[in-house]
C-alpha positions in Angstrom: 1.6 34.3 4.2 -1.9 33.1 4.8 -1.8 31.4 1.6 1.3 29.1 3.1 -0.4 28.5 6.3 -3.5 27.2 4.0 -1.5 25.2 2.0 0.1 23.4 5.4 -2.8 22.8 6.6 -4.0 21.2 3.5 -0.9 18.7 3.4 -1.5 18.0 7.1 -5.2 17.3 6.1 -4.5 14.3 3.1 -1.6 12.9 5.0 -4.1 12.3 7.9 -6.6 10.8 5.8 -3.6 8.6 4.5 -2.5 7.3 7.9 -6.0 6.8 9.0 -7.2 5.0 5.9 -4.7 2.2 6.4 -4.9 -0.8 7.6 -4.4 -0.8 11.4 -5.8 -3.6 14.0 -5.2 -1.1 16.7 -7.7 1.4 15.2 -10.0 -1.3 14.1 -10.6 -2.3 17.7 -10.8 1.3 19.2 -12.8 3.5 16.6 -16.1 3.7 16.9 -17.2 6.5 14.6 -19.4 6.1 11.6 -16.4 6.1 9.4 -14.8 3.0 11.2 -14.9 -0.4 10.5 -16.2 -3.2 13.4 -14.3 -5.6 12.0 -11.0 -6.9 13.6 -8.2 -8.8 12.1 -6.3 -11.1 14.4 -3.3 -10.0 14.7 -1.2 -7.1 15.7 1.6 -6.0 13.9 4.9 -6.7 15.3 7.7 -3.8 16.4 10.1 -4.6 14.3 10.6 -6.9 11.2 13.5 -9.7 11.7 15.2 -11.6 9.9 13.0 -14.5 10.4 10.0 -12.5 9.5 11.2 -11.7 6.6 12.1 -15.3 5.8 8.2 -15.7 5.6 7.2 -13.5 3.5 7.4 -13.7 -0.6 9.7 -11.8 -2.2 10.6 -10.3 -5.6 13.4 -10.8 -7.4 13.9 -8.3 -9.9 11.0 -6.3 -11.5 6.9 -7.9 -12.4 4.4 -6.0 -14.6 1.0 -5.9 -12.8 -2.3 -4.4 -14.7 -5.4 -3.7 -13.1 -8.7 -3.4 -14.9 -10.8 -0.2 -14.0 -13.6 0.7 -15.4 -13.2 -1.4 -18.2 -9.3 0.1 -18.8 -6.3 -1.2 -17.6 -3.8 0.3 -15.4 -0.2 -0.9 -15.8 2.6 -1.6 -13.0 5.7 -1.5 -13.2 6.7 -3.3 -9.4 9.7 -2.9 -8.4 11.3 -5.9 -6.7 15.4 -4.8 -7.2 14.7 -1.9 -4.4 12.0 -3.1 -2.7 12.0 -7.3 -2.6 9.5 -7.9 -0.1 6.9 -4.9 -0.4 6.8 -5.6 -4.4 6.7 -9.9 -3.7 3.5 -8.9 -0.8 1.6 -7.4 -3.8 2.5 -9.5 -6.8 1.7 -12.4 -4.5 -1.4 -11.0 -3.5 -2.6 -10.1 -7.2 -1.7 -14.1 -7.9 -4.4 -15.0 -5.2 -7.0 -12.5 -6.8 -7.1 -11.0 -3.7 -7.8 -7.5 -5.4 -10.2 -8.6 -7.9 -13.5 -6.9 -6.9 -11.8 -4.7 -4.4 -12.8 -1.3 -3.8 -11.1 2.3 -4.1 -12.3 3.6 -0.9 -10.8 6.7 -0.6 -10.2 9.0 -3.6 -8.4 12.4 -2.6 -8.9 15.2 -5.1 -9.4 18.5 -3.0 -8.1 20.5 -1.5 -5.4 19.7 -3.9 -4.7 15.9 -5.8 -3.2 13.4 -3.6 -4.3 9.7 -3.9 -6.7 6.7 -4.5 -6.5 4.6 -2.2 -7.8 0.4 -2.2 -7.0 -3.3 -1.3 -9.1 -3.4 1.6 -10.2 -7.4 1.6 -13.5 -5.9 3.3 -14.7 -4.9 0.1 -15.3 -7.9 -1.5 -18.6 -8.0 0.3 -20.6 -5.7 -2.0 -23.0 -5.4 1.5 -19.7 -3.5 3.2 -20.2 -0.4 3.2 -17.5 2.0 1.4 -17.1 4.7 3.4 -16.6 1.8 6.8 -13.4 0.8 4.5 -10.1 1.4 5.7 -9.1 -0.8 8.5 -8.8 -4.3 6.6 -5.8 -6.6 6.1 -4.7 -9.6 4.1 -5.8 -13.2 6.4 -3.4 -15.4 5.4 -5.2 -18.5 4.5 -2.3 -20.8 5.6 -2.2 -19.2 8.8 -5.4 -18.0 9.6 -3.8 -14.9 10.7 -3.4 -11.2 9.1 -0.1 -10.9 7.1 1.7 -7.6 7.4 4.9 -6.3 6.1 7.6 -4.3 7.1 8.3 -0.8 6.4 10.9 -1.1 3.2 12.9 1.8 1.8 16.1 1.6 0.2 17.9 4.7 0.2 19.8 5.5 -2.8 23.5 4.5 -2.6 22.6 1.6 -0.1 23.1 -2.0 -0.8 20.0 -3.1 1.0 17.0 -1.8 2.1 16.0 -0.5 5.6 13.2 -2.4 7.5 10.7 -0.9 10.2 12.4 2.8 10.4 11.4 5.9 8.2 14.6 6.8 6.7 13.8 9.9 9.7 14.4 7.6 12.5 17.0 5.7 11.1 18.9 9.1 10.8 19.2 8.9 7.3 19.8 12.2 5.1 19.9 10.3 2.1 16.5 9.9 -0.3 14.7 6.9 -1.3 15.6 5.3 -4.5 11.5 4.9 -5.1 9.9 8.6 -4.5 6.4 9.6 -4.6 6.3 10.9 -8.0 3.1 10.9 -10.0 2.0 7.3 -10.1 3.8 5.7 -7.6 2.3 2.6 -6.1 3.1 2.3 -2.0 1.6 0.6 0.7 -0.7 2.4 3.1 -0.6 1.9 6.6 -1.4 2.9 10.0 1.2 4.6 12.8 3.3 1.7 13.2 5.4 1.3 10.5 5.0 -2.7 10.1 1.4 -2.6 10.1 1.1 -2.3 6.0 -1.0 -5.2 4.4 -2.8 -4.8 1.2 -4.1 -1.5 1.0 -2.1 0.2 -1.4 -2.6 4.0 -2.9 -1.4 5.6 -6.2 0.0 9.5 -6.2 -2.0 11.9 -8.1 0.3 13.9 -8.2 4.5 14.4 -7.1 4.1 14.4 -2.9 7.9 14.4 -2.0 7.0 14.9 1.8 5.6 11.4 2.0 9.5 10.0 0.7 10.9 7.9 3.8 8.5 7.4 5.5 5.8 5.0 3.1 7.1 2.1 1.0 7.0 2.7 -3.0 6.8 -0.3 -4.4 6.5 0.5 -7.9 5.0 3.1 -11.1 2.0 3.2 -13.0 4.0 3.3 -16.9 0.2 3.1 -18.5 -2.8 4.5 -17.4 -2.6 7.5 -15.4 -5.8 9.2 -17.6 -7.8 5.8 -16.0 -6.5 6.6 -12.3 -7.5 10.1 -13.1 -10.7 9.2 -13.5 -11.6 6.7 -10.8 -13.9 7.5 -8.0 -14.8 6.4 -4.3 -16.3 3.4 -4.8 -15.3 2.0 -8.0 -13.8 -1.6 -7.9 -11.0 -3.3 -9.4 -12.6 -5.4 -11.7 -9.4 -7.7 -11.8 -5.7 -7.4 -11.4 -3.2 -10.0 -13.5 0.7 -10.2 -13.1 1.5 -9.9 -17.2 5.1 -10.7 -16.7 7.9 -11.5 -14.5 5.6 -13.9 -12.0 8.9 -16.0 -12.7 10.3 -13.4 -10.4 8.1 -13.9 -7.4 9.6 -16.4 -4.4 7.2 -17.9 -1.8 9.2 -19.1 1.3 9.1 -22.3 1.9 6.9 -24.3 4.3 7.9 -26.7 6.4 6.0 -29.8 6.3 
């Protein structure tokens, strides 16, 4: 018995350090530990996506291949864009505009038990930035001059369409996702509210089914796992390249 009540507490520990780690403007303005960030983005996330908001934000249209360089190995992606369109088009989109090159893994959960790495924080690039102040970045929109986040996406198998801004939990669905947390998933981290992902992303280390429904796989490492293995806090991603299917990736259109 006490060995289940340890084990609960360990799950409640890493899914803590998940949630906290994300991106959040909320927490970025009131944390004031030495494990915060005093940077603030300039934006908030929005309740609930719509369909306008989702008009603005590249998608993709089937699937891309994605590697990252580690450590002097690559890391392959398999991103999903069939089941999850606008969570897969945010990253491949992002990869295009070398945002991740030079980013940092600042969060690399091992113990008690394997859980994630976790990166993408635009912070990072500063070499001065201090790793373990990572966590609270997000993605400024150059066009905008604001933060860009996305919606909560997960398609539960048997649906036509995804579900936007609800864990399948509040939506009252009983179904699972089509894109689980196996080993080497790729899903966006994020804070409480559920539109408030950006860039941060995190790879499993291992299968965490409690985590289905209510974070956004976006896609599967297919090569590479002995390289995520490996990687520790504070190692950078020396670059990231979309390899194929870029053909799949729509920007929305501006107006002029």
């Amino acid at each position: 018995m006490q060995i289940k009540i340890q084990r609960w507490l360990s799950l409640v520990f890493v899914v803590v350090a998940l949630v906290t780690g994300a991106c959040s403007t909320q927490e970025a303005g009131s944390q004031s530990s030495t494990n915060s960030s005093t940077a603030a983005t300039t934006s908030t996330p929005v309740a609930q996506a719509s369909s306008s908001q989702l008009s603005t934000l590249p998608r993709l249209e089937g699937k891309a291949t994605v590697v990252l360089k580690v450590n002097g190995s690559p890391i392959t992606i398999e991103v999903n864009g069939t089941d999850a369109p606008v969570t897969a088009g945010n990253f491949v989109d992002l990869v295009q505009r070398d945002v991740y090159d030079g980013l940092v893994f600042h969060r690399v959960v091992r113990e008690p038990q394997p859980f994630v790495v976790q990166g993408g924080d635009p912070q990072g690039k500063d070499p001065s930035f201090p790793v373990e102040g990572l966590g609270t970045g997000s993605f400024i929109d150059p066009d905008t001059s604001q933060a860009r986040y996305v919606p909560l996406e997960i398609k539960p198998e048997g649906a036509a369409e995804p579900i936007y801004s609800k864990t399948l939990e509040k939506a009252g669905v009983s179904k699972p996702p089509v894109l689980r947390h196996t080993r080497g998933a790729v899903a966006m981290a994020r804070s409480s509210p559920p539109d408030s992902a950006s860039s941060q992303f995190y790879i499993a280390l291992t299968e965490l089914p409690f985590l289905d429904g209510s974070y956004a796989v976006f896609g599967y490492v297919t090569e590479g796992m002995d390289v995520v293995d490996k990687i520790q806090q504070g190692d950078r991603i020396e670059s990231a390249e979309v390899t194929k299917g870029i053909e799949n990736l729509k920007k929305p259109q501006t107006s002029s």
